[in-house]
C-alpha positions as CSV (number, residue, x, y, z in Angstrom):
1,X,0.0,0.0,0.0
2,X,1.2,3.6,-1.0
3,X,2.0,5.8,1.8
4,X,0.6,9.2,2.6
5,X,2.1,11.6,5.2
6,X,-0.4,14.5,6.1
7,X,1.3,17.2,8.1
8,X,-0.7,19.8,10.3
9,X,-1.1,21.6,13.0
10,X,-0.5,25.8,13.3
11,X,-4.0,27.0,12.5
12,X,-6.8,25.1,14.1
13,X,-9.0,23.2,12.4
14,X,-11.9,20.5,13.2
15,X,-10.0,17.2,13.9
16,X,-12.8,14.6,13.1
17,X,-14.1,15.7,10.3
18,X,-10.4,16.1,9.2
19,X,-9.6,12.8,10.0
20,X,-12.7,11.2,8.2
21,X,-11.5,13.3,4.9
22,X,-7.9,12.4,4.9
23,X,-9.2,8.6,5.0
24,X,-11.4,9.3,2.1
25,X,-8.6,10.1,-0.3
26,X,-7.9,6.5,-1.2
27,X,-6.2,3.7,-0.7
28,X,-3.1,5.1,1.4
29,X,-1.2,4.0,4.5
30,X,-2.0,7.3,6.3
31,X,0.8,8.6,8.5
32,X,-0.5,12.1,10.4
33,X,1.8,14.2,12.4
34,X,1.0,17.7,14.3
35,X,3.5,20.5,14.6
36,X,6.0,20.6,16.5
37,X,6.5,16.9,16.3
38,X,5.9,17.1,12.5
39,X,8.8,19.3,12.1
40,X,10.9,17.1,14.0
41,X,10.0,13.7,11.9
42,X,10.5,15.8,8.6
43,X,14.1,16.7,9.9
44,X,14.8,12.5,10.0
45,X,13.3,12.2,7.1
46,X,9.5,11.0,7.5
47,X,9.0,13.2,4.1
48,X,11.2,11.4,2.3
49,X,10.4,8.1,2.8
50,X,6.4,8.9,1.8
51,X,5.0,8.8,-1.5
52,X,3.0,11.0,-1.3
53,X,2.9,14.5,1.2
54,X,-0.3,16.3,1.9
55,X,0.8,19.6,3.5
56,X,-2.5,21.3,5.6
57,X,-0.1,22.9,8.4
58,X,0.7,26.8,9.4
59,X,4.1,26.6,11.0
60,X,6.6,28.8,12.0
61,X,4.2,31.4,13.8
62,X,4.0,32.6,17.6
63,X,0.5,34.3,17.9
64,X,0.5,35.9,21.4
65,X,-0.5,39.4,22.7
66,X,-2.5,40.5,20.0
67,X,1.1,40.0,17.8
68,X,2.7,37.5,15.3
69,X,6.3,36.3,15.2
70,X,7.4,34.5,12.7
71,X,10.6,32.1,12.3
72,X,11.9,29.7,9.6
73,X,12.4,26.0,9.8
74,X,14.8,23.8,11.0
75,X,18.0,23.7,8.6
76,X,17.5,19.9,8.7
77,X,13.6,20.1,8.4
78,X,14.8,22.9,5.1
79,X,17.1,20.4,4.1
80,X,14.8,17.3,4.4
81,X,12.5,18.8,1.8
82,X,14.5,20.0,-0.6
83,X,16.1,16.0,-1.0
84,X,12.7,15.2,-1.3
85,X,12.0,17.7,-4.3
86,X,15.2,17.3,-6.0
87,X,14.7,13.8,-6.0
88,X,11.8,14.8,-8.0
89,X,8.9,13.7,-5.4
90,X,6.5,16.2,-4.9
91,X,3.7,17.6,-2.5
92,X,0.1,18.7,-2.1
93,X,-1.0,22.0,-0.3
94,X,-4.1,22.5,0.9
95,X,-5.4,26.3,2.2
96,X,-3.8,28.2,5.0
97,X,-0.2,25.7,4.1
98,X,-0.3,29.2,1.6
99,X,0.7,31.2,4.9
100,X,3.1,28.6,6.7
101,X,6.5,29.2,7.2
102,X,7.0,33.1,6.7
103,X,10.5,33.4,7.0
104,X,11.1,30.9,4.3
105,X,11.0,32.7,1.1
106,X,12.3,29.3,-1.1
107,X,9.3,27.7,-0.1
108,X,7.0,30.3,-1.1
109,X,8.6,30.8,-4.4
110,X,8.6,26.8,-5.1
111,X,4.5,27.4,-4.2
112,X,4.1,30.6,-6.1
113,X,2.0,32.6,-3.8
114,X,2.2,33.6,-0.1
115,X,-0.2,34.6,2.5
116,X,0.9,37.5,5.1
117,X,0.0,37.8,8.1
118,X,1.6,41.2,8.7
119,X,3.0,43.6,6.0
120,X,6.1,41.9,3.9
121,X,7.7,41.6,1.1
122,X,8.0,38.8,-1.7
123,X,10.2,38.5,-4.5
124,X,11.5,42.1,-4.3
125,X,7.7,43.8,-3.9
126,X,5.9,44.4,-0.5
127,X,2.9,44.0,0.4
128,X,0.1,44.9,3.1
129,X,-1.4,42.0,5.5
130,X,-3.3,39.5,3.0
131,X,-7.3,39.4,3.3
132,X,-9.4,35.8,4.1
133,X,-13.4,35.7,4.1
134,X,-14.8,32.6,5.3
135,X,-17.9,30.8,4.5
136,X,-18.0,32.4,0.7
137,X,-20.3,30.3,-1.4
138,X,-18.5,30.0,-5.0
139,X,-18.4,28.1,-8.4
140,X,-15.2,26.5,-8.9
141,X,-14.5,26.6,-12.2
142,X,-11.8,24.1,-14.1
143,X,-9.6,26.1,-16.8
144,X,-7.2,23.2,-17.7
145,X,-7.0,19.6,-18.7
146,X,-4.8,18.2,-16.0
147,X,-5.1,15.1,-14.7
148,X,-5.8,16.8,-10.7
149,X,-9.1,18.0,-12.7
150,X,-9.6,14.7,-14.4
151,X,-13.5,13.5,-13.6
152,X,-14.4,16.9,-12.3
153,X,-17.4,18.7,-13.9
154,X,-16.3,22.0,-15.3
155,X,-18.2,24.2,-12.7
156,X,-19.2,22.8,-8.8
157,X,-20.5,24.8,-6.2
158,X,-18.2,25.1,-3.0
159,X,-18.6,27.0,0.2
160,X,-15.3,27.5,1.5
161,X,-12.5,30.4,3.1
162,X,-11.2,32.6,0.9
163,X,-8.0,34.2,0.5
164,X,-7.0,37.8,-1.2
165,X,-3.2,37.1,-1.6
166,X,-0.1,38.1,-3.2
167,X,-0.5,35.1,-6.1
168,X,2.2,34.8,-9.4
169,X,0.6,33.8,-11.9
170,X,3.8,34.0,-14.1
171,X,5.3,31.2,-12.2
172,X,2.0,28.8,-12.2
173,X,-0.4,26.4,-13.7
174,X,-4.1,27.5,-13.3
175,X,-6.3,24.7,-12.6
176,X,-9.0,26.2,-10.9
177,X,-10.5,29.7,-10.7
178,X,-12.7,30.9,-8.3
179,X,-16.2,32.6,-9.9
180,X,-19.3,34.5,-8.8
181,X,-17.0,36.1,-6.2
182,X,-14.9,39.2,-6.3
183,X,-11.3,39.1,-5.0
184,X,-11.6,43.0,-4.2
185,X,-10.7,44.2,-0.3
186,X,-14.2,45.2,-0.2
187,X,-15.2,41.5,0.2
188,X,-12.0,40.4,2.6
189,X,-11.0,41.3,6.2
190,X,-7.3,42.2,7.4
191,X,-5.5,39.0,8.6
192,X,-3.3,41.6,10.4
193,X,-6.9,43.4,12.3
194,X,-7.5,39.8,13.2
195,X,-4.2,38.8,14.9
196,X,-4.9,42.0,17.0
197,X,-7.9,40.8,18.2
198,X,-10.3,42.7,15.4
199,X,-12.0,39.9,13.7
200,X,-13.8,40.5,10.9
201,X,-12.5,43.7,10.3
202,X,-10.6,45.8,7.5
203,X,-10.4,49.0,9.3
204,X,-7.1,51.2,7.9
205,X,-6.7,48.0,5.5
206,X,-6.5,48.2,1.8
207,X,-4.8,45.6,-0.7
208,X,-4.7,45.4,-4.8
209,X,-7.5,43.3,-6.2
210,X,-6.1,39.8,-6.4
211,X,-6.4,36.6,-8.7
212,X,-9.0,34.4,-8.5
213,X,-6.7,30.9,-9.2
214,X,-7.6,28.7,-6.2
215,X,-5.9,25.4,-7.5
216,X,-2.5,25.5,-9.3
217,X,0.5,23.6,-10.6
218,X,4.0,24.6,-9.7
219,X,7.3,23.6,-9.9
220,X,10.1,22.8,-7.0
221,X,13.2,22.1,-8.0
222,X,12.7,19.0,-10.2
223,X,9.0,18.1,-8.3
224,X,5.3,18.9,-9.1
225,X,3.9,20.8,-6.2
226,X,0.1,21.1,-6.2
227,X,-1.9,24.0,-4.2
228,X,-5.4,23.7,-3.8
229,X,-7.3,26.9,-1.7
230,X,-10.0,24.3,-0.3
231,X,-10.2,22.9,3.3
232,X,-11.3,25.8,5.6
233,X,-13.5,23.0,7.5
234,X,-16.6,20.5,7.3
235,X,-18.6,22.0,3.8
236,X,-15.1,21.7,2.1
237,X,-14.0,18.7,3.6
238,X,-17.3,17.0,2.5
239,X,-17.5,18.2,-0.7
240,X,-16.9,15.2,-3.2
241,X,-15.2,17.6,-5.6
242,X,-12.8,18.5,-3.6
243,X,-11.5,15.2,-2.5
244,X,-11.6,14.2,-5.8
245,X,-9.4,17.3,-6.9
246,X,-7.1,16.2,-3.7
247,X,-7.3,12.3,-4.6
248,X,-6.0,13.5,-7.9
249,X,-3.8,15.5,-6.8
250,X,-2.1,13.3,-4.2
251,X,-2.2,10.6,-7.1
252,X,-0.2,13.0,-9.6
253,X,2.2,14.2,-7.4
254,X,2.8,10.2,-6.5
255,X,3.5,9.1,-10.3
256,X,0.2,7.4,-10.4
257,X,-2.5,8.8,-13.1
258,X,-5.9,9.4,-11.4
């Protein structure tokens, strides 16, 4: 049986209904590991040795005070992943893994996009605190024939977080757009209001309209990395679209044609 290492932990989530959709994804040996402990097993090599990695972790953050700090990996954790890409094995990134690891800019480029949770700056451009609305009810659209879309219809209806981010779409493979929403800051809160305890808030907040891309193909070193914006909890998690776009995804990223 193929094995499947599912990294979390970071940014809270449900855990049951979590558990029940990793296990729906197919047949895998399904390894999952929290942070800080995840980081650790990456370091002597758990990623490696998988064949397949589903990333739905935040780490590298200390939220405390009404502040964020942020630090990077572990060399060896840094080091662990990049064997695993240049060996030409992939990963699959589901939702707020867009934010994880700030200080990391290698990773970010290898994903082509970044979520901030505070003012930054990314490949020589800064930008203000990203935006996230949650509970926005969308038609995912497919815009390529890739084999993570294969079986999908070209349009399903999701409800699902979504994210007004800093996304290069020179660097990418659009799989899946997001429609019948606008990615505006009108429609998106401050992640840096939340973090201060204003939830729900974009008081003194402004971004550039963003792109509407919410599943993508990218490249790491000689590996394919897949990002796909679903997974904010339950609806998404349920939704028989979306773990068929994640089956697919984990399958493609594994060698194996869906």
């Amino acid at each position: 049986m193929r094995s499947l290492l599912v990294l979390s932990g970071g940014h809270p989530y449900e855990e049951e209904p979590f558990e029940a959709f990793m296990h729906a994804l197919g047949d895998w040996d399904v390894t999952h590991l929290t942070h800080p402990q995840a980081e650790e097993a990456v370091a002597r090599g758990a990623a490696e040795q998988a064949d397949a990695l589903l990333l739905y972790d935040m780490p590298g953050y200390t939220f405390a005070d009404g502040t964020v700090t942020a630090r990077p990996p572990s060399r060896d954790f840094a080091r662990a992943i990049t064997r695993r890409f240049e060996a030409g094995r992939g990963a699959v990134a589901l939702h707020h893994a867009l934010a994880g690891w700030a200080e990391w800019d290698e990773w970010h480029d290898w994903l082509g996009g970044r979520f901030f949770y505070q003012r930054g700056k990314w490949r020589g451009h800064a930008f203000p605190d990203s935006g996230y609305r949650h509970d926005v009810e969308y038609s995912a659209c497919v815009v390529a024939d890739h084999p993570v879309t294969a079986g999908l219809p070209e349009s399903f209806a999701v409800t699902d977080e979504l994210y007004l981010c800093p996304i290069d779409e020179s660097a990418i493979t659009p799989l899946i757009r997001a429609e019948g929403f606008s990615f505006t800051p009108a429609n998106f809160h401050s992640a840096a209001n939340a973090v201060a305890g204003d939830m729900f808030s974009r008081a003194g907040w402004d971004h550039p309209p963003g792109s509407n891309c919410v599943g993508w193909e990218t490249r790491a070193i000689d590996a394919p990395i897949i990002y796909l914006q679903f997974g904010d909890g339950p609806a998404a998690y349920g939704n028989r679209h979306v773990r068929r776009a994640v089956a697919n995804a984990l399958n493609y990223i594994s060698g194996e044609e869906p």
